[in-house]
C-alpha positions as CSV (number, residue, x, y, z in Angstrom):
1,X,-0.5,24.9,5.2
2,X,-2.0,21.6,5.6
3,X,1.4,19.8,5.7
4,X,2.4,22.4,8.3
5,X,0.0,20.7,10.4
6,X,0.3,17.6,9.5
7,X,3.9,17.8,10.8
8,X,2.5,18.9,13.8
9,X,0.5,16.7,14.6
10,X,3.4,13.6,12.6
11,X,5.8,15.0,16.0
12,X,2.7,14.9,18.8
13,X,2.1,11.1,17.3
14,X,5.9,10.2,17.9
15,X,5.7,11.5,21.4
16,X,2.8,9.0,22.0
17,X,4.2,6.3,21.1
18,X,7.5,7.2,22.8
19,X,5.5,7.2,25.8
20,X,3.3,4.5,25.3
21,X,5.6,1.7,24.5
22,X,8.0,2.4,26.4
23,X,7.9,-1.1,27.7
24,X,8.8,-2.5,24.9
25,X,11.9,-0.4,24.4
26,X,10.7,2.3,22.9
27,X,12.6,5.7,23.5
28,X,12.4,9.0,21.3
29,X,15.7,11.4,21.3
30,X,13.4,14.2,21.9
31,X,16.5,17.1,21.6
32,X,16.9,15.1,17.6
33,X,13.4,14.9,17.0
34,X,12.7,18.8,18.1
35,X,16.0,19.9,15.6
36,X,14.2,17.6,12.9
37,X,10.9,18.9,12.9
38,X,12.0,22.2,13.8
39,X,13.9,22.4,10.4
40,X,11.6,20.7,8.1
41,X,8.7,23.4,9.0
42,X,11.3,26.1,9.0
43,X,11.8,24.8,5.7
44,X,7.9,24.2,4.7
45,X,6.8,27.7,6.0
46,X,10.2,29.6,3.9
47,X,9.2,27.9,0.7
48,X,5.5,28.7,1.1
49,X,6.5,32.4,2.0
50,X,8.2,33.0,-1.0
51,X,6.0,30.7,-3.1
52,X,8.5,28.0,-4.1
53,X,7.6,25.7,-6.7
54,X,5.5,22.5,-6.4
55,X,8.9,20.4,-7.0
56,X,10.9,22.2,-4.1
57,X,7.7,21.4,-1.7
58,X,8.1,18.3,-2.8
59,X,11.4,16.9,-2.1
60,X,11.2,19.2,1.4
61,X,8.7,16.5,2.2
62,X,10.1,13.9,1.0
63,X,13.5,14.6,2.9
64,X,11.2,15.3,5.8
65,X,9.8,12.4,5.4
66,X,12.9,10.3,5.3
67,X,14.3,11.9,8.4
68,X,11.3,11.2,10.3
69,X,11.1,7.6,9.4
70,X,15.2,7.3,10.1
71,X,14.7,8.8,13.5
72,X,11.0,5.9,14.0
73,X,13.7,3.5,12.9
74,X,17.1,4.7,15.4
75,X,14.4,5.4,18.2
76,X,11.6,2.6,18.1
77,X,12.8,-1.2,18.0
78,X,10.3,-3.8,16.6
79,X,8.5,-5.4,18.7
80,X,6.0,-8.1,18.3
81,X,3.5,-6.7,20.9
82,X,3.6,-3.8,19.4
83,X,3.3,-4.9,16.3
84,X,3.6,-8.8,14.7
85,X,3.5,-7.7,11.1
86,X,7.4,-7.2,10.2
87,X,8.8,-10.0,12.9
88,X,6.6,-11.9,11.5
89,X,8.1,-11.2,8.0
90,X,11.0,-11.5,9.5
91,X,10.4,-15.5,10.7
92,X,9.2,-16.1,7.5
93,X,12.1,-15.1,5.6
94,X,14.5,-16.5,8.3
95,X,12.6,-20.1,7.4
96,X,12.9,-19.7,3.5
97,X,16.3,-18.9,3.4
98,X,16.7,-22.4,6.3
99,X,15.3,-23.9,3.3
100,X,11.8,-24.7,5.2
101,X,8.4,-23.6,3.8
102,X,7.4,-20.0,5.6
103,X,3.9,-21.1,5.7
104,X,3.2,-22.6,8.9
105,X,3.2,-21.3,12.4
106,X,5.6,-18.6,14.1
107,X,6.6,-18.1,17.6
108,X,7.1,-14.9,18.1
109,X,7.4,-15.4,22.0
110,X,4.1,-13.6,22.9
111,X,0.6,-14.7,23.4
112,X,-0.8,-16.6,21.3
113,X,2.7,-18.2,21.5
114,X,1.9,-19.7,17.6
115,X,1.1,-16.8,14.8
116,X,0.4,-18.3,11.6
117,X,1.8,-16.8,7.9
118,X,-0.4,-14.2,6.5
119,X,1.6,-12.9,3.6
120,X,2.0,-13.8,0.1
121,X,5.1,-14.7,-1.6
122,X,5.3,-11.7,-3.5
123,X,5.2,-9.5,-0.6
124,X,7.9,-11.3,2.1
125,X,10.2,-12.4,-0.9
126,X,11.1,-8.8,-0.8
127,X,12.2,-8.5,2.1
128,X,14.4,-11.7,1.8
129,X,18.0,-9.5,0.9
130,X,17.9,-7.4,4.2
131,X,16.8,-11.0,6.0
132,X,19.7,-12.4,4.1
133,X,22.1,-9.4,5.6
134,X,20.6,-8.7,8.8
135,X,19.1,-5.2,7.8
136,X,16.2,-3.9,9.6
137,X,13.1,-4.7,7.4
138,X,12.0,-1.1,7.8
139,X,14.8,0.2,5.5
140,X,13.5,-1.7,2.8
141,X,9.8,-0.1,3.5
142,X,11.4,2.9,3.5
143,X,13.1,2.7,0.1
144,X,10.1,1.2,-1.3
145,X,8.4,4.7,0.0
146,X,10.8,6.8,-1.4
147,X,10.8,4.9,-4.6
148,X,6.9,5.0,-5.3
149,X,7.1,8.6,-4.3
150,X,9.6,9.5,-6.8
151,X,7.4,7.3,-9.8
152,X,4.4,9.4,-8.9
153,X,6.5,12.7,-8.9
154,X,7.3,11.5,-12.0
155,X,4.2,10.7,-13.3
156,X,2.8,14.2,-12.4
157,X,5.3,16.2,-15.1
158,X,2.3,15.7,-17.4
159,X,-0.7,16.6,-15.4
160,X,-1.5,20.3,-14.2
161,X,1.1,22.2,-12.2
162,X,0.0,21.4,-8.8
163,X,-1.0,17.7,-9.2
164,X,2.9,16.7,-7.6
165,X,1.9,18.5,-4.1
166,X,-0.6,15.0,-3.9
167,X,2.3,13.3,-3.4
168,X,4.3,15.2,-0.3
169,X,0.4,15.6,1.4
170,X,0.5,11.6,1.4
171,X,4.1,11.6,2.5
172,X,3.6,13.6,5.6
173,X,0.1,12.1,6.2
174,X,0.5,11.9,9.9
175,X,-0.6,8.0,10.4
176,X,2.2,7.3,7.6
177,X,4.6,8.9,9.4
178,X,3.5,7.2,13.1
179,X,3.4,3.3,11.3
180,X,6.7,2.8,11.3
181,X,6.6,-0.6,11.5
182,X,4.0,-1.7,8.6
183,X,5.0,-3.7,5.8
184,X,2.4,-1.6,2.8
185,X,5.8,0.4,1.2
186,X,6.0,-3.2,-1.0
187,X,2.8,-2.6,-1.9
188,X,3.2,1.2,-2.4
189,X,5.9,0.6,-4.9
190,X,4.2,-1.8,-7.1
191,X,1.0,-0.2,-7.5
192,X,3.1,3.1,-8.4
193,X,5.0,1.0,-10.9
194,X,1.6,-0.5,-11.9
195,X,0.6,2.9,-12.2
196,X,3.1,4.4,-14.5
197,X,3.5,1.3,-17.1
198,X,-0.3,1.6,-17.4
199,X,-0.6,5.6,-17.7
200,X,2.2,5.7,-20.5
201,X,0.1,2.6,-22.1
202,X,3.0,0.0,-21.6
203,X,0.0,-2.9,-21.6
204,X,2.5,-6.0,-21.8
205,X,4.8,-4.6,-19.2
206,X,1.9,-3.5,-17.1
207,X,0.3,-6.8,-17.4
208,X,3.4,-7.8,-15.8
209,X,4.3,-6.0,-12.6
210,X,-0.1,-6.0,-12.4
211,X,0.9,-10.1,-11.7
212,X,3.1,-9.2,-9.4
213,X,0.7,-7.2,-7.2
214,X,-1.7,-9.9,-7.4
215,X,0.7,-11.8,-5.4
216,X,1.8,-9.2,-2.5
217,X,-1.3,-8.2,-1.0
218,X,-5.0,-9.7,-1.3
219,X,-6.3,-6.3,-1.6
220,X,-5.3,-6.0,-4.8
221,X,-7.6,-8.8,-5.7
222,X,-10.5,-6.3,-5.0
223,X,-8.9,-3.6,-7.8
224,X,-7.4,-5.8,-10.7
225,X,-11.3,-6.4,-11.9
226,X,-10.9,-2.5,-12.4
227,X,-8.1,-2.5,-13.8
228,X,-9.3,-5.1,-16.3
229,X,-12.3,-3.0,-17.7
230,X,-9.9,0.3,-18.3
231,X,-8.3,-2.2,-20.9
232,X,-11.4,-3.3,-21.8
233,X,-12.6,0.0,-22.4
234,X,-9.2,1.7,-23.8
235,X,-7.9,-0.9,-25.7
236,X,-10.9,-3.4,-26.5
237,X,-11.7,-7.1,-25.8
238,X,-8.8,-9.0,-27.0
239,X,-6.5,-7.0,-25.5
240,X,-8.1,-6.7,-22.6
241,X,-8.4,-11.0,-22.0
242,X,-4.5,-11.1,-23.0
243,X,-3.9,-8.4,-20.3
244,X,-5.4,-10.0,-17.6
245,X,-4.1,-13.8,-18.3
246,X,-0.9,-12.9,-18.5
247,X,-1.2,-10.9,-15.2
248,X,-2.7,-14.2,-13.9
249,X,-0.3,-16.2,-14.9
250,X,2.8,-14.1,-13.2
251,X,0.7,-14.5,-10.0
252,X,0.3,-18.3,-10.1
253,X,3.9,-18.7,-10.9
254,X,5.0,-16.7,-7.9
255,X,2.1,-18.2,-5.8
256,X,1.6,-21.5,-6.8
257,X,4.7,-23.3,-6.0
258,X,4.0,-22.3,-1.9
259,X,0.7,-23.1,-2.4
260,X,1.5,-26.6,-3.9
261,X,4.5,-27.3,-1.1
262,X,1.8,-27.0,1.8
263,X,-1.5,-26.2,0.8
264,X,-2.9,-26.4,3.9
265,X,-1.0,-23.8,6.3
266,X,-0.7,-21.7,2.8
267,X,-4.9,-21.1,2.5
268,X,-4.9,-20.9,6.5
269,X,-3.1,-17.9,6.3
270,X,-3.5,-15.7,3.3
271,X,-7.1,-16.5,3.2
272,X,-8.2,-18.1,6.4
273,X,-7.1,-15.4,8.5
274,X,-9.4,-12.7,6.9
275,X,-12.5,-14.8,8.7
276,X,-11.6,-13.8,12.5
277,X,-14.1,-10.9,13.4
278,X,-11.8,-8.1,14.5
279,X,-13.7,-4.4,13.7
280,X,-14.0,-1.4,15.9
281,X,-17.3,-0.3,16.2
282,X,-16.7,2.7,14.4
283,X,-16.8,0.6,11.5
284,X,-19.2,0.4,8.8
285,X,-18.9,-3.8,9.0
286,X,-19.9,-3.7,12.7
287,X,-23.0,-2.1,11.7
288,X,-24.3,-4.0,8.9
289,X,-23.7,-6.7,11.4
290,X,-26.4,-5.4,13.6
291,X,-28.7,-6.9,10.6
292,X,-26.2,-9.5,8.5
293,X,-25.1,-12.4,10.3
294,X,-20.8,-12.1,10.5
295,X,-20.8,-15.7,8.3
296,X,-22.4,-13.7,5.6
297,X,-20.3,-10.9,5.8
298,X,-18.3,-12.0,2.9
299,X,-21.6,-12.2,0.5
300,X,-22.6,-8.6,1.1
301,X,-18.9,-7.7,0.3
302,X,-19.1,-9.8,-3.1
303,X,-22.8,-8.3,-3.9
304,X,-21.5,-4.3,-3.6
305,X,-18.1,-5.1,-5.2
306,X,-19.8,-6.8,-8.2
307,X,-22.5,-4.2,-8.3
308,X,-19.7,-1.7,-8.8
309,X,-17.7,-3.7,-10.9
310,X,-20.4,-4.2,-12.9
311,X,-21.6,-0.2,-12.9
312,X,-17.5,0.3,-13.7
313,X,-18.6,-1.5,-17.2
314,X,-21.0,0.9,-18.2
315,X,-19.9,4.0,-16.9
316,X,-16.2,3.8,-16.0
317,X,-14.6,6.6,-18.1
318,X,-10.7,5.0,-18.6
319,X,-9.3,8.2,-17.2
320,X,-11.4,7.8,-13.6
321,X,-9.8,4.6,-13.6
322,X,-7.7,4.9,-10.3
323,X,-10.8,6.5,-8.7
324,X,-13.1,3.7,-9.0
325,X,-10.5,1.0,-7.3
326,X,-10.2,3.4,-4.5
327,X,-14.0,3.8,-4.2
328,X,-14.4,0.2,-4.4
329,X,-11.7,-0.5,-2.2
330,X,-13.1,1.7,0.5
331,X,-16.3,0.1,0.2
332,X,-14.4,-3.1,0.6
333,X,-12.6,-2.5,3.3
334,X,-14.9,-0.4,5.5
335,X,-17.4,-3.8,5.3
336,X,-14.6,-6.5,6.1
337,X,-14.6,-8.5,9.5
338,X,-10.9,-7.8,10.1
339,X,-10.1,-4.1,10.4
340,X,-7.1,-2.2,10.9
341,X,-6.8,1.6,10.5
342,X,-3.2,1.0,7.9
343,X,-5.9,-0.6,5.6
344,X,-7.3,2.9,4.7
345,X,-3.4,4.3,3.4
346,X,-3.6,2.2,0.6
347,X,-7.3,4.1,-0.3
348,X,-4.8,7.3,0.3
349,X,-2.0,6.3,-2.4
350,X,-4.8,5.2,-5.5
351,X,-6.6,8.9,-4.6
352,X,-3.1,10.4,-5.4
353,X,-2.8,8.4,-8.6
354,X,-6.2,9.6,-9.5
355,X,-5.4,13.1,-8.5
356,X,-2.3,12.5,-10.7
357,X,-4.5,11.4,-13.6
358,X,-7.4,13.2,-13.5
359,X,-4.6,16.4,-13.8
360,X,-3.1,15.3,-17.2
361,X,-3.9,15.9,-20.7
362,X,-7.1,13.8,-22.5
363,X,-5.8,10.9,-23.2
364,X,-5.5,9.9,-27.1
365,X,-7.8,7.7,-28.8
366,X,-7.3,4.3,-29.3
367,X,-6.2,4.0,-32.7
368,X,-3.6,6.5,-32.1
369,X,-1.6,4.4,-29.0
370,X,-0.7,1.5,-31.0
371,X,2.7,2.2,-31.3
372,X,3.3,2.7,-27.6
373,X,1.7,-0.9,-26.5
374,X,5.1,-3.0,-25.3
């Protein structure tokens, strides 16, 4: 039932915005979006009725999911007062492909007039084909979306019968659905490839597309520690240090070349930016503030993550994995001096992956996965 509501509440969210930015060109086909909601909870409540399978729940949400995000895309333009994250993209790409370095300062004709580069290479490069065609950037969130979903679908064959309805619950979470116009479906699709490499104990190739992540979102700075010690712990030291270098190593060589170009406007955005102070006051940073000074924010942050990290070496049981990094991520987040609500999806997708986990068979001993390491 709860995706029943969570539709629900997915349609009220799309009138609200259809309302509230309307001055920025915002207008919902409400006669569409009635006919589209209308049939996928026709659909929900007739395969709950007669007790469909996890699989047909599934792909109901995921096609309800698509629709909904087709009809964000045909009804909602993007719009840098509504949101600079994809136009910003967007300027990004439109330099590299000019041949100029994206890291610098964009004009995205709004106050302030100047919005410096926040992303890292690994995260705008993929957007760089629709860029290059003229595609809306959205499409490409949305077949990174559909392509993690899938992977984790996937991944679920082997766990316990009901651990694939994780996946539509995240689909039609209703903030998903209502953020349009965010750029984490990269980072969805990565950590879900990330994901599966490491659950069917593909080290090399996992050490791989984990360098990748490294360089799409800073967050995943905060988790790869964790990943680290499941190695450690599964596969033993040596494996473990030749995991994580050659994860490094992918990073640098997608990082370091914009770093090098202009090191300068590069640090000012991927890392400088995370020192504004911009937290609601519902927000677990805004009240350690009330004690902490906001320039030592980032110390407290350091002190919990390495007291978990460090709690993860003792106790971390391999399987829990994908638990942990959310935990720690939460923690993470929820203390940060820049805030924003999308931050807490990604906590959303590694609690499906430890869902997925947690579901599936023990795991074999060590001696006995040789022959599946890449």
């Amino acid at each position: 039932m709860i995706i029943l509501i969570f539709e629900v509440m997915a349609f009220a969210l799309l009138i609200v915005q259809d309302i509230r930015y309307a001055p920025f060109g915002y207008h919902l086909d409400i006669p569409v979006a009635v006919l589209l909601f209308a049939f996928i909870s026709a659909a929900l409540l007739y395969q709950l009725i007669r007790g469909a399978s996890p699989n047909h729940l599934f792909f109901i949400a995921l096609a309800g999911y698509i629709g909904t995000y087709l009809l964000s895309i045909d009804s909602f333009p993007l719009h840098a007062q509504r949101s600079d994250m994809l136009p910003l993209i967007l300027s990004g790409c439109q330099s590299f492909l000019a041949g100029m370095t994206p890291y610098g300062y964009h004009d995205l004709l709004y106050h302030p007039p100047h919005q410096v580069f926040t992303y890292l290479p690994g995260m705008w490069m993929a957007y760089l084909p629709a860029t290059a065609f003229g595609v809306d950037l959205r499409f490409m969130n949305l077949i990174s979306v559909v392509l993690s979903a899938l992977i984790l679908a996937y991944s679920a064959r082997r766990s316990s019968d009901h651990s694939i309805l994780l996946v539509p619950v995240f689909l039609l979470t209703p903030y998903l659905q209502y953020r349009h116009e965010i750029y984490l479906g990269v980072l969805f699709l990565i950590l879900s490839i990330v994901f599966f490499l490491d659950r069917n104990d593909r080290m090399w190739t996992s050490s791989i597309a984990s360098g990748y992540a490294l360089a799409v979102y800073q967050f995943v700075w905060v988790i790869f520690p964790f990943i680290v010690v499941s190695a450690f712990k599964r596969w033993g030291m040596k494996k473990a240090i030749a995991n994580s270098l050659i994860a490094v190593v992918i990073a640098l060589i997608i990082v370091l070349p914009f770093l090098l170009d202009s090191p300068e406007e590069f640090i000012a955005g991927v890392y400088g930016n995370w020192f504004y102070v911009d937290t609601p006051t519902v927000n677990l940073s805004y009240l350690i503030s009330r004690v902490v000074p906001w320039d030592w924010m980032i110390v407290v942050q350091g002190m919990v993550i390495s007291a978990i990290f460090v709690l993860a070496v003792q106790r971390m049981d391999p399987r829990d994995r994908w638990g942990w990094m959310a935990g720690a991520l939460l923690l993470f987040i929820a203390m940060n001096r820049v805030i924003n609500v999308y931050f807490y999806l990604i906590i959303l997708l590694l609690l499906v992956m430890h869902g997925i986990l947690a579901g599936a068979p023990s795991e074999k001993p060590d001696g006995e996965k040789e022959e599946a390491l890449d």
